[in-house]
C-alpha positions in Angstrom: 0.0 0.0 0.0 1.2 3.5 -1.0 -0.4 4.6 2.5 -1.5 2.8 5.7 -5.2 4.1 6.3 -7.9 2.2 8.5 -10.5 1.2 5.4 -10.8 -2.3 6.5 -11.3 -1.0 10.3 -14.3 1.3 8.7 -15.5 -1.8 6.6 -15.3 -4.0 9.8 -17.2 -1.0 12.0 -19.9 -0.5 8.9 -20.6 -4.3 9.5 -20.8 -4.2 12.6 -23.2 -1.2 13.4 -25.9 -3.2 10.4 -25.1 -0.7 7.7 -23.8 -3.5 5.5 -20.5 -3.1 4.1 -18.0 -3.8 1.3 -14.1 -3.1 0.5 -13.1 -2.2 -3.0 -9.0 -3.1 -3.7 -7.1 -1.7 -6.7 -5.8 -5.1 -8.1 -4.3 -3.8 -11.4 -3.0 -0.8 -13.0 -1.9 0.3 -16.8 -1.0 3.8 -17.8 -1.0 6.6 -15.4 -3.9 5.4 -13.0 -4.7 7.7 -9.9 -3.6 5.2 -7.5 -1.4 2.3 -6.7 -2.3 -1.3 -6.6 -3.7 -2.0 -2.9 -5.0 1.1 -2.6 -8.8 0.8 -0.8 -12.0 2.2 -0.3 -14.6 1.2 2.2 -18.5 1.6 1.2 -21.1 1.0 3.7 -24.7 0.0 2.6 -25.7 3.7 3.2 -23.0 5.2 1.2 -20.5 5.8 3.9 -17.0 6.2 2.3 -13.6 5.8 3.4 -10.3 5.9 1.6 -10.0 6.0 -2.1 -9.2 3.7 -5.6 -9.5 6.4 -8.2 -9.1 9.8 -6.6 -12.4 10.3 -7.8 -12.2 9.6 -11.2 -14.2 6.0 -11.0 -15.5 6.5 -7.2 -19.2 7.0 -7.6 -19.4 3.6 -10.0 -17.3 1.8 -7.8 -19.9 2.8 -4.9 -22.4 1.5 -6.9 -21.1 -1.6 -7.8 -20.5 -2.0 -3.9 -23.8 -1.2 -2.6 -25.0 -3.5 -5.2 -22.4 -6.1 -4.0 -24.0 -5.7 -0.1 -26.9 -6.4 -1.9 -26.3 -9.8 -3.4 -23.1 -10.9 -1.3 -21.3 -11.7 -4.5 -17.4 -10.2 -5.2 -16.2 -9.2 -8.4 -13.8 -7.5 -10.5 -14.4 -4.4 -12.4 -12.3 -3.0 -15.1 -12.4 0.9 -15.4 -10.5 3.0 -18.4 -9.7 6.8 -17.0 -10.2 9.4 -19.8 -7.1 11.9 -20.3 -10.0 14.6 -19.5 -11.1 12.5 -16.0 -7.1 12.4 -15.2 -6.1 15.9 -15.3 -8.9 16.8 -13.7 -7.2 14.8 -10.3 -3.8 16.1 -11.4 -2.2 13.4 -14.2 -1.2 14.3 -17.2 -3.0 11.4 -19.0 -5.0 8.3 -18.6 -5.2 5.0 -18.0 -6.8 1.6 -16.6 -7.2 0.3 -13.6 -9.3 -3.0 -12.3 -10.7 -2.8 -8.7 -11.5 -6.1 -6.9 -15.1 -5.5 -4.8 -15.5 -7.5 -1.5 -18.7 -7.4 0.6 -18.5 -8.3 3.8 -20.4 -11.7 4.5 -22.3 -12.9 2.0 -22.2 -16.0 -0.4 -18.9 -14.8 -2.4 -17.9 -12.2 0.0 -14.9 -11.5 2.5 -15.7 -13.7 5.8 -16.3 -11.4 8.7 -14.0 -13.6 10.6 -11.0 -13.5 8.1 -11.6 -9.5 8.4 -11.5 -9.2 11.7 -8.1 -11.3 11.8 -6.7 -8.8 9.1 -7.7 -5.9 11.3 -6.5 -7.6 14.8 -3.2 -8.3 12.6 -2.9 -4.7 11.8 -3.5 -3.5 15.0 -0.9 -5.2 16.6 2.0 -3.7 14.1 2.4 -7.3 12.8 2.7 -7.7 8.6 -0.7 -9.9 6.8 -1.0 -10.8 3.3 -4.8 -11.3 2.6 -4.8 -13.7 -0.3 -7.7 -14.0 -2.6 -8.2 -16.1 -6.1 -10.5 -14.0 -7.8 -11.8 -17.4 -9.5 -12.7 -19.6 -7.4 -13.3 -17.1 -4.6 -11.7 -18.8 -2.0 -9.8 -16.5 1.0 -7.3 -16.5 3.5 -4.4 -14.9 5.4 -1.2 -16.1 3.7 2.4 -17.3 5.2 4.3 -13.9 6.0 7.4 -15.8 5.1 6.0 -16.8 1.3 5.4 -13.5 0.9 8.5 -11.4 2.0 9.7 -9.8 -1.5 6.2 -8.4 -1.5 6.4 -7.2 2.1 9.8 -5.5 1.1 8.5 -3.6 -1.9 5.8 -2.9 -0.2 4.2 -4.2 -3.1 0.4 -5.7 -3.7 -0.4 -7.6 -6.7 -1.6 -10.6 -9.0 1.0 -13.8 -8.7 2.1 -15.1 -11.9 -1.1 -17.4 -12.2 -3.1 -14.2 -12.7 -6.2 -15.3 -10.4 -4.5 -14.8 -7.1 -4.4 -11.6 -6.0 -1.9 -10.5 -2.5 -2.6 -7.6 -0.9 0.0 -6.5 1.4 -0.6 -5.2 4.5 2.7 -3.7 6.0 2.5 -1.9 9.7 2.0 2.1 9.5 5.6 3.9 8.6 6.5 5.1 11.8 9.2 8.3 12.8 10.9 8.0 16.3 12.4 11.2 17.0 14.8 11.8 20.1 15.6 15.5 20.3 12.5 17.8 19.8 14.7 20.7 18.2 14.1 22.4 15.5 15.0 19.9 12.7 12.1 18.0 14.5 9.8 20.7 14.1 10.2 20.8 10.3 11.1 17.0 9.9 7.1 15.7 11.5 4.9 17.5 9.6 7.1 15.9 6.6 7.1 12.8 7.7 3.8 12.7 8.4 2.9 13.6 4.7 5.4 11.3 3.4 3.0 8.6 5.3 5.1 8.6 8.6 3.3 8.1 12.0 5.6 10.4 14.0 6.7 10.8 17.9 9.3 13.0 19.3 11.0 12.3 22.7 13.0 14.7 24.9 13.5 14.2 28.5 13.9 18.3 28.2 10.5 20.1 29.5 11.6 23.4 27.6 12.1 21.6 24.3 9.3 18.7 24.5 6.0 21.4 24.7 2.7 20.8 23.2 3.6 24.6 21.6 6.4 23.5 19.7 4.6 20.6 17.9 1.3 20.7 17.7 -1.0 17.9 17.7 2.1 15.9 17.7 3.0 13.0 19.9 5.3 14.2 22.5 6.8 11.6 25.2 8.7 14.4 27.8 11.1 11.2 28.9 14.6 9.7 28.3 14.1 7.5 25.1 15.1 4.3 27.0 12.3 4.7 29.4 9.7 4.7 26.1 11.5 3.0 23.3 10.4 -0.5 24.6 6.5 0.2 24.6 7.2 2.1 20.9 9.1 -0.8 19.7 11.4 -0.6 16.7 10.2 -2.8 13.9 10.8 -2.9 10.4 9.0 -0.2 9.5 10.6 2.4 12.0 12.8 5.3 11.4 15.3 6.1 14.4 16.6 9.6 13.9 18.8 11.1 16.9 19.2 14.8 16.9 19.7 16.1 20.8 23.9 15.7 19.6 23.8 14.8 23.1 25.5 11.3 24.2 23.2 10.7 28.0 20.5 11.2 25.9 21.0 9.8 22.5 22.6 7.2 23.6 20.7 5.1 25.5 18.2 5.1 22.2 21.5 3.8 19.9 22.1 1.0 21.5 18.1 -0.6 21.5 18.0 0.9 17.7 21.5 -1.3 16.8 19.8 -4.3 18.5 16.5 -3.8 16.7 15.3 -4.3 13.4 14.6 -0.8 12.8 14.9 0.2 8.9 16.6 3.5 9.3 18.8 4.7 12.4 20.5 8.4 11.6 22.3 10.4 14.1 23.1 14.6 13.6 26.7 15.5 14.0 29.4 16.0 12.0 32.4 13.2 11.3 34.4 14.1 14.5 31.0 13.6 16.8 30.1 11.0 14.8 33.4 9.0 14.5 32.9 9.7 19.0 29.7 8.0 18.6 31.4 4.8 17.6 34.0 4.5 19.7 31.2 4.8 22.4 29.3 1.8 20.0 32.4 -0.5 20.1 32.6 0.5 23.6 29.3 -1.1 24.5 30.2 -4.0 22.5 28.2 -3.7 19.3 29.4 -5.0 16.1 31.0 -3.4 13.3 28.4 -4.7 10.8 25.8 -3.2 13.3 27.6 0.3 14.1 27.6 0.1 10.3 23.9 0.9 10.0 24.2 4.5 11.5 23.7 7.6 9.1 25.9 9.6 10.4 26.3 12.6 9.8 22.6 12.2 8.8 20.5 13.0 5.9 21.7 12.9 2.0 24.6 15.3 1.1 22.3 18.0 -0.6 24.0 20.5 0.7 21.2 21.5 3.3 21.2 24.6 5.4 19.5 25.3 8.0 16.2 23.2 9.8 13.8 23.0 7.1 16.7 21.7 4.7 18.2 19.5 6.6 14.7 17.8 7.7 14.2 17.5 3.4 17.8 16.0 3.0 16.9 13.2 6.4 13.4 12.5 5.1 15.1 11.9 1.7 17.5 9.6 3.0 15.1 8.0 4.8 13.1 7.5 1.5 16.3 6.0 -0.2 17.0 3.1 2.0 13.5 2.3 2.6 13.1 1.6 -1.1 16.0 0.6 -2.0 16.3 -2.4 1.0 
């Protein structure tokens, strides 16, 4: 998915208040379609909406072929070509075609409420699902993480070479662990979070860590070691240290060397950095590990100043996610 949003949660909550409910999955793409394979929408009986497969240029059939899916309780695949006119009017610069796989919930060919409710538990807890579905014989079911991991790395939804069997990955929320909330933070979060990111900053400093300074943010006023273990650093976190100060970047180093965080990026330049990994070696971590650090962070663009600097880390950050 191009963007973690909750449109099974809304399909699941749709169901479950008696409004009926269906999910509708981008399965295919040609051209320049207006959005990327896995993207969803969820459609309650009433003609609730949440999320998106088109960006509006195929929404209001796709709502109609859901509520007409509710109806019945029978899935199916519908194939929609976008006009270079529909396109440009949600920003492309021409058309293309794009198939959407529709899903009520229950039903005689629909998605099991159970099977849903297990994708959604999955998701909740930060853990990765594949919800496998062959659009043939209709049969369903949460697949093997493991026989699925080159999608999970891309990131990447699609048909298997069979062309009935369609994956839909479900990778955790991106997520931005902060330590220092200076004011590279303050430009880097609102970034992030429009790059995807679910961000948190953490400073143990009461001047630094105020609701003021980043609004509507997630703020944890605490040393990162006293918070980083209910976070937890997965696969899909970002580590990035920027306090330059050792008793309080520290502590979060050494949890994010033994993690399996994606990204871990320190501020400093090569003399505070090349300090940092004495300290590393110090504690005992490996080369290989001490190896992962960004340091000095971000891509060398040349950045000056906060709001630079936060473009040239969130860039970085971009690089090695896609290019693991």
């Amino acid at each position: 998915m191009d963007r973690f949003d909750d449109s099974p949660e809304q399909a699941l909550a749709f169901h479950r208040a008696g409004k009926g409910a269906a999910l509708a999955t981008v399965v295919e793409t040609w051209g320049s379609a207006p959005r990327r394979t896995g993207a969803m929408l969820a459609v309650s009986g009433e003609g609730d909406l949440v999320g998106s497969v088109s960006g509006g240029c195929v929404e209001g059939a796709v709502v109609t072929e859901a509520i007409e899916a509710i109806g019945d309780g029978r899935s199916r695949v519908l194939t929609f070509g976008v006009s270079d006119d529909d396109a440009f009017a949600v920003g492309l610069a021409c058309g293309g075609t794009i198939r959407i796989l529709v899903e009520p919930v229950g039903g005689a060919v629909g998605m099991p409420v159970a099977l849903l409710e297990a994708l959604c538990a999955a998701r909740g807890a930060r853990e990765k699902a594949a919800y496998v579905v062959d659009t043939e014989s209709w049969s369903r079911s949460l697949g093997d993480p493991g026989a699925y991991e080159a999608r999970f790395r891309a990131d990447r939804s699609g048909f298997e070479e069979d062309g009935r069997t369609f994956v839909a990955i479900h990778n955790p929320p991106l997520r931005l662990i902060c330590v220092g909330a200076v004011h590279i933070a303050q430009a880097l979060l609102p970034m992030a979070r429009i790059a995807g990111y679910d961000p948190v900053v953490i400073d143990p400093r009461p001047a630094f860590a105020a609701e003021h300074r980043f609004p509507g943010e997630d703020i944890r006023e605490a040393y990162p070691d006293e918070v980083l273990a209910d976070l937890g650093l997965d696969s899909r976190t970002a580590l990035v240290l920027l306090t330059h100060d050792p008793k309080i970047d520290d502590a979060a180093l050494k949890q994010a060397l033994a993690s399996e965080c994606f990204y871990i990026g320190a501020l400093g330049s090569t003399r505070t950095h090349a300090k940092r990994v004495t300290r590393m070696e110090a504690a005992g971590h490996s080369e290989g590990a001490i190896g992962r650090i960004h340091g000095p962070i971000g891509l060398d663009i040349g950045a000056a100043g906060p709001a630079e600097i936060a473009v040239s880390i969130l860039a970085e950050m971009t690089k090695v996610l896609r290019q693991a």
